[in-house]
KEGUTOR-163145 format. One record per atom (N, C-alpha, C, O): residue in one letter; atom name; x, y, z. Coordinates in steps of 0.05 Angstrom, whole numbers, plus 5000, padded with zeros to 4 digits. Example, Ala and Ser with C-alpha at 12.3 -4.5 7.8 and 13.67 -1.06 7.14 Angstrom:
<atoms>
+--------+-------+------+------+------+
| residu | atome |   px |   py |   pz |
+--------+-------+------+------+------+
|      A |     N | 5264 | 4886 | 5156 |
|      A |    CA | 5246 | 4910 | 5156 |
|      A |     C | 5264 | 4934 | 5156 |
|      A |     O | 5285 | 4934 | 5169 |
|      S |     N | 5257 | 4955 | 5142 |
|      S |    CA | 5273 | 4979 | 5143 |
|      S |     C | 5258 | 5001 | 5157 |
|      S |     O | 5268 | 5023 | 5161 |
+--------+-------+------+------+------+
</atoms>
This chain:
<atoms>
+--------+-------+------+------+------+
| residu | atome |   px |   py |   pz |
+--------+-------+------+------+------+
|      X |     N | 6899 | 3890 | 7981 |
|      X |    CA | 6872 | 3900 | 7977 |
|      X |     C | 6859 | 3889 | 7952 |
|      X |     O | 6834 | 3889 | 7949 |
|      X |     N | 6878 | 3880 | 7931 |
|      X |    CA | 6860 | 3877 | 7912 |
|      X |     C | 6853 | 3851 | 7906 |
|      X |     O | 6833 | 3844 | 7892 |
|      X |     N | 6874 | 3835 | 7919 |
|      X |    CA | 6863 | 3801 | 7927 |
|      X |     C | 6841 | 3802 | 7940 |
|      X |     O | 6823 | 3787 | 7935 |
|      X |     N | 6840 | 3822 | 7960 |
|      X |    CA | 6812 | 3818 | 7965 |
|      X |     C | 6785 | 3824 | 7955 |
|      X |     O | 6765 | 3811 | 7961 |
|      X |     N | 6785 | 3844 | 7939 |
|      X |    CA | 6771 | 3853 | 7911 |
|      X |     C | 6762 | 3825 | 7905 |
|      X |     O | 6740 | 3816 | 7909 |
|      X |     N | 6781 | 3815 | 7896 |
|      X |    CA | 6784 | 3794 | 7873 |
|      X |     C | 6766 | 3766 | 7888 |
|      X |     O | 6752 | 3749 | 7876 |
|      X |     N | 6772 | 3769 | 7913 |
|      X |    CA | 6760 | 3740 | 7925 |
|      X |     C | 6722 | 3750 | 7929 |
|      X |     O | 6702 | 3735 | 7925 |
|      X |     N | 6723 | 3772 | 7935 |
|      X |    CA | 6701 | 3790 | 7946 |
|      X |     C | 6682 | 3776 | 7921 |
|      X |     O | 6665 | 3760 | 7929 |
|      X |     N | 6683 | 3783 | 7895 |
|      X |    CA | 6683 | 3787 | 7870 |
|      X |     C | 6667 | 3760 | 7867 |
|      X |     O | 6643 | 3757 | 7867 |
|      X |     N | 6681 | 3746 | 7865 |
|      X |    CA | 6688 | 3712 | 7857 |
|      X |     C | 6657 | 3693 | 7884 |
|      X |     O | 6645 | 3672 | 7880 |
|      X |     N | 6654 | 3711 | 7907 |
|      X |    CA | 6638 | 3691 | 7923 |
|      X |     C | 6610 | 3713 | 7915 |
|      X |     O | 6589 | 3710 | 7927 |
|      X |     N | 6613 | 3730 | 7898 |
|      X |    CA | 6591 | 3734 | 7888 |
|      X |     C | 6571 | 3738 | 7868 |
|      X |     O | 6550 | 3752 | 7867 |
|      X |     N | 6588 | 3719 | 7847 |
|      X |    CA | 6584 | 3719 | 7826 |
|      X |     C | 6571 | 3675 | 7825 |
|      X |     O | 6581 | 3655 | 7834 |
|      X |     N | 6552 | 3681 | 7813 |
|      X |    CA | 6538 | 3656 | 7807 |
|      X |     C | 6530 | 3652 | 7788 |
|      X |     O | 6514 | 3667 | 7777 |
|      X |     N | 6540 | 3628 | 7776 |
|      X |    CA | 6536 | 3619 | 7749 |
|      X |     C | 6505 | 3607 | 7747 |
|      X |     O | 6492 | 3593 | 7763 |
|      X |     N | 6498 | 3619 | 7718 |
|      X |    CA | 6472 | 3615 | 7709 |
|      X |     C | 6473 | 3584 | 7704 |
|      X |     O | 6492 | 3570 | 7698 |
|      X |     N | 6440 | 3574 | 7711 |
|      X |    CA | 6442 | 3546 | 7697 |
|      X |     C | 6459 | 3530 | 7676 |
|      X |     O | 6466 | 3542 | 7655 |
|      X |     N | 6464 | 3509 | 7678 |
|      X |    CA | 6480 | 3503 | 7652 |
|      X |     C | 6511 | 3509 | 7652 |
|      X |     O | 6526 | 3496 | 7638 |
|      X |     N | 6518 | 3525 | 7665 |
|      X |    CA | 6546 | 3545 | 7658 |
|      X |     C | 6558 | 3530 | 7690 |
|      X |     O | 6548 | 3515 | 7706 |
|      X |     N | 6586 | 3544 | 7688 |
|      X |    CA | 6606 | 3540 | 7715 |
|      X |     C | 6638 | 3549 | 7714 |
|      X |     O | 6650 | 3554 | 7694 |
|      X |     N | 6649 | 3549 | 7740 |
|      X |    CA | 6674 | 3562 | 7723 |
|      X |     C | 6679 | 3591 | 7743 |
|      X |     O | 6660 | 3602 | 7754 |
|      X |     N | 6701 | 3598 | 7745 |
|      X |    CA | 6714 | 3620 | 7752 |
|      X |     C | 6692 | 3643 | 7732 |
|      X |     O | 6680 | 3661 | 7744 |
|      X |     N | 6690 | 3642 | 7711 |
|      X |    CA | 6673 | 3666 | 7698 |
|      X |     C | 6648 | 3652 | 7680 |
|      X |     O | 6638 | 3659 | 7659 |
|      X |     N | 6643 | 3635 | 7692 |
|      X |    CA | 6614 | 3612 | 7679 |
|      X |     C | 6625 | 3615 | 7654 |
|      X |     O | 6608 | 3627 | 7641 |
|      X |     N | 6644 | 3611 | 7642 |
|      X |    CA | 6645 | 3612 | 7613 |
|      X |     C | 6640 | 3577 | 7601 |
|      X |     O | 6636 | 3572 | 7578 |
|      X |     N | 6642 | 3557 | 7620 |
|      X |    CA | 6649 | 3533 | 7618 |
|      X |     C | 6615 | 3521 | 7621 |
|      X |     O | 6599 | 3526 | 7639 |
|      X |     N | 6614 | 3505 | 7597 |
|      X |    CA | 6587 | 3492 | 7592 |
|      X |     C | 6587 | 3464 | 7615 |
|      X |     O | 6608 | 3453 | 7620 |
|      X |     N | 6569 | 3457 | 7624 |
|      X |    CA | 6553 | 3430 | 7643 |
|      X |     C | 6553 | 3410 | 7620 |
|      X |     O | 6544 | 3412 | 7597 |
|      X |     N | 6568 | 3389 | 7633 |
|      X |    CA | 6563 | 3360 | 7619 |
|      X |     C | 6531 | 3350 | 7616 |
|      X |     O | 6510 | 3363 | 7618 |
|      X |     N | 6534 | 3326 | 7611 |
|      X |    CA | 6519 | 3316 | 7604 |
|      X |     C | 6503 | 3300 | 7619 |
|      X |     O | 6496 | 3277 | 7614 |
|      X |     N | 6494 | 3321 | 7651 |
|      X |    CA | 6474 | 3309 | 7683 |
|      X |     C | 6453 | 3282 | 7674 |
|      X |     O | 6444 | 3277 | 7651 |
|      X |     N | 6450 | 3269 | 7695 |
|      X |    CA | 6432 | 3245 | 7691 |
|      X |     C | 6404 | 3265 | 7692 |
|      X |     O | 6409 | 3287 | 7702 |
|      X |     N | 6383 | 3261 | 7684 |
|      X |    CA | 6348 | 3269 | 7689 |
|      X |     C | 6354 | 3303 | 7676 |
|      X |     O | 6336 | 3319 | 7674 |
|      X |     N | 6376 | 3309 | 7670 |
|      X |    CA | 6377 | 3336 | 7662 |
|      X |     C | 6386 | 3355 | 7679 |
|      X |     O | 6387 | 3379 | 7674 |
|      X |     N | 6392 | 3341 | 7702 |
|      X |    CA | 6395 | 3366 | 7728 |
|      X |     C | 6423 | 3379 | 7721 |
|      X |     O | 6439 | 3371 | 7704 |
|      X |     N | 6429 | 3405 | 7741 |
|      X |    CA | 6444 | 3419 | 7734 |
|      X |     C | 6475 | 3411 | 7747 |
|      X |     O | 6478 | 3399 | 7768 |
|      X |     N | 6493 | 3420 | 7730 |
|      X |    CA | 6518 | 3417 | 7752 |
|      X |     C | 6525 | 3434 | 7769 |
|      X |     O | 6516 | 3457 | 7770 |
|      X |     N | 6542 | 3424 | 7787 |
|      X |    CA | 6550 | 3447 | 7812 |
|      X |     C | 6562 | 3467 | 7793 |
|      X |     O | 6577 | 3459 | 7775 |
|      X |     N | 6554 | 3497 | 7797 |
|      X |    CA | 6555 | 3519 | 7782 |
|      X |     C | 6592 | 3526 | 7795 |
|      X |     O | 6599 | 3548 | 7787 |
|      X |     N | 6615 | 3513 | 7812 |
|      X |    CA | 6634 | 3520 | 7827 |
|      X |     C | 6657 | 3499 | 7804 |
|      X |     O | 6677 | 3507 | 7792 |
|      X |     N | 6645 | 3471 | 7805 |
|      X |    CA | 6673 | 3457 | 7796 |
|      X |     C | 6661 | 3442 | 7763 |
|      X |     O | 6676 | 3432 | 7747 |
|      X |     N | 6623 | 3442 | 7758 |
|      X |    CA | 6620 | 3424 | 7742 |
|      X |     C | 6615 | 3398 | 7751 |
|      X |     O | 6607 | 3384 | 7732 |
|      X |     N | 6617 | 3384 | 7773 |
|      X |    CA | 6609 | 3351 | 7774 |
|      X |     C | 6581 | 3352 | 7775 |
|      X |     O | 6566 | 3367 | 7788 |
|      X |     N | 6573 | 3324 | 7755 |
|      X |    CA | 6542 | 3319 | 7770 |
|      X |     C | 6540 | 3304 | 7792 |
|      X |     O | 6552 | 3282 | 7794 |
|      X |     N | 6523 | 3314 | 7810 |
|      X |    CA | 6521 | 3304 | 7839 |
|      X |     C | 6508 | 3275 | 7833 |
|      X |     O | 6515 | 3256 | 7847 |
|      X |     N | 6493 | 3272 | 7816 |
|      X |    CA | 6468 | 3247 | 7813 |
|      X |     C | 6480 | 3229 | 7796 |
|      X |     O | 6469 | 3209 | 7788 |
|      X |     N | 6508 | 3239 | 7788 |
|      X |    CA | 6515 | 3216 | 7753 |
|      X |     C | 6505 | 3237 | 7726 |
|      X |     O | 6496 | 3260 | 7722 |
|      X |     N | 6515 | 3210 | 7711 |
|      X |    CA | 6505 | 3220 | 7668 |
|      X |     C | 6491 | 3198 | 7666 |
|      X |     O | 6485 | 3179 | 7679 |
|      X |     N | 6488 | 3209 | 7645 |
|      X |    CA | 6470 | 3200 | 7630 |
|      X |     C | 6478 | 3176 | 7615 |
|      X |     O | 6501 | 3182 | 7621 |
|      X |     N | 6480 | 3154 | 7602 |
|      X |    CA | 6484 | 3134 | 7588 |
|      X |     C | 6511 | 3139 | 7570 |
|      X |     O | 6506 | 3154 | 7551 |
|      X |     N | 6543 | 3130 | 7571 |
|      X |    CA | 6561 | 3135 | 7566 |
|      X |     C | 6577 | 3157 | 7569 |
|      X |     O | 6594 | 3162 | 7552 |
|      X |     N | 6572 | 3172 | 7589 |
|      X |    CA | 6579 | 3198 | 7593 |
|      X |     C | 6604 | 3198 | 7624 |
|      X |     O | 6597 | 3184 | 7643 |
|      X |     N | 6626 | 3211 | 7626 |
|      X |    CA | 6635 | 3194 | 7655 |
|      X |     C | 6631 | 3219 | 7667 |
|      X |     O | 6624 | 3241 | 7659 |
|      X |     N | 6638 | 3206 | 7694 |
|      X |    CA | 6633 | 3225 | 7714 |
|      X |     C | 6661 | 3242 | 7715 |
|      X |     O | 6671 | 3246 | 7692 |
|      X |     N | 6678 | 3255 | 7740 |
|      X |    CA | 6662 | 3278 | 7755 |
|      X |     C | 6643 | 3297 | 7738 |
|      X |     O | 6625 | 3308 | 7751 |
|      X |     N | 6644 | 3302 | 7714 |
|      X |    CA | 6634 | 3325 | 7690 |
|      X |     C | 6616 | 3314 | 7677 |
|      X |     O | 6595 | 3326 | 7677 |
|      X |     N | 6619 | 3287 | 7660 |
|      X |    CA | 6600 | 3286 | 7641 |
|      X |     C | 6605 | 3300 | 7609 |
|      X |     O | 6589 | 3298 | 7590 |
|      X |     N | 6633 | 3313 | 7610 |
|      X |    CA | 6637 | 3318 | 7586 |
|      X |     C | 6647 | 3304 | 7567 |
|      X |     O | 6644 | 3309 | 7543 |
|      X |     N | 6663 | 3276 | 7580 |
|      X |    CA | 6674 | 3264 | 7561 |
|      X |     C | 6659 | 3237 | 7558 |
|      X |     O | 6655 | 3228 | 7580 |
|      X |     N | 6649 | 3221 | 7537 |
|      X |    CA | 6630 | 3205 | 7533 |
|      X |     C | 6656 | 3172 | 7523 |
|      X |     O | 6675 | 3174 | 7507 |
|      X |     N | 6649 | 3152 | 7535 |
|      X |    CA | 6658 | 3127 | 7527 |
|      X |     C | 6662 | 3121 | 7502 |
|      X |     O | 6682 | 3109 | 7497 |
|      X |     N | 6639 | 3129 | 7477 |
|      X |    CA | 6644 | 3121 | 7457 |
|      X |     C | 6663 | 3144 | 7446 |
|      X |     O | 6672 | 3136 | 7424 |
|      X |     N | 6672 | 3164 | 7452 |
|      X |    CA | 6694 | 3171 | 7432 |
|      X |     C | 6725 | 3165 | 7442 |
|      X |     O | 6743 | 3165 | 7425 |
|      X |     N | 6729 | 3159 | 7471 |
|      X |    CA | 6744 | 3140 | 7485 |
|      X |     C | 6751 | 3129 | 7470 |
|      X |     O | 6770 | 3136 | 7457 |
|      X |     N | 6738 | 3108 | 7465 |
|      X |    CA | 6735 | 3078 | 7447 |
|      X |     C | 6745 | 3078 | 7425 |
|      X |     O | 6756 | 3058 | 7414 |
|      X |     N | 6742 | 3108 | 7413 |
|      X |    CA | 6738 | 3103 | 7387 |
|      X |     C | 6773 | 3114 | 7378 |
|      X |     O | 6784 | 3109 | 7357 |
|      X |     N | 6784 | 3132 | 7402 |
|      X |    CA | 6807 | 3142 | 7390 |
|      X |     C | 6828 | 3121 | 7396 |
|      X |     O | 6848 | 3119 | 7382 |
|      X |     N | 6823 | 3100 | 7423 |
|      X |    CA | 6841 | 3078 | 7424 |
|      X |     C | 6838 | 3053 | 7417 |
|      X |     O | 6845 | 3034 | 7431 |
|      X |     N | 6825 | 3052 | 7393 |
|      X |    CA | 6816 | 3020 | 7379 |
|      X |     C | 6838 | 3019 | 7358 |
|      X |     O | 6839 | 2999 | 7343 |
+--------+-------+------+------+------+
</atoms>
């Protein structure tokens, strides 16, 4: 019963813009044009923005670069 609580819970809870995540605690990368990420896993559907990688957008090329030079 309480798995089901728990799933019940979870398909009705929606993360505010920006946010995502089992409890939206988890910030949105860095979307191409500004758009939002899927509020479920975080990917941007459209791409990033200029050095930013995909599925998220959180991790950017130049600090890549910069920890394996």
């Amino acid at each position: 019963m309480i798995i089901l609580i728990l799933i019940f819970k979870l398909l009705l809870v929606e993360c505010s813009d920006g946010y995502y995540g089992n409890d939206c605690h988890t910030t949105c990368g860095y979307c191409l044009q500004g758009r939002v990420c899927n509020r479920l896993n975080g990917t941007c559907d459209h791409g990033c923005i200029n050095h930013f990688k995909e599925p998220t957008c959180a991790g950017n090329e130049v600090d890549f670069l910069a920890q394996n030079c």
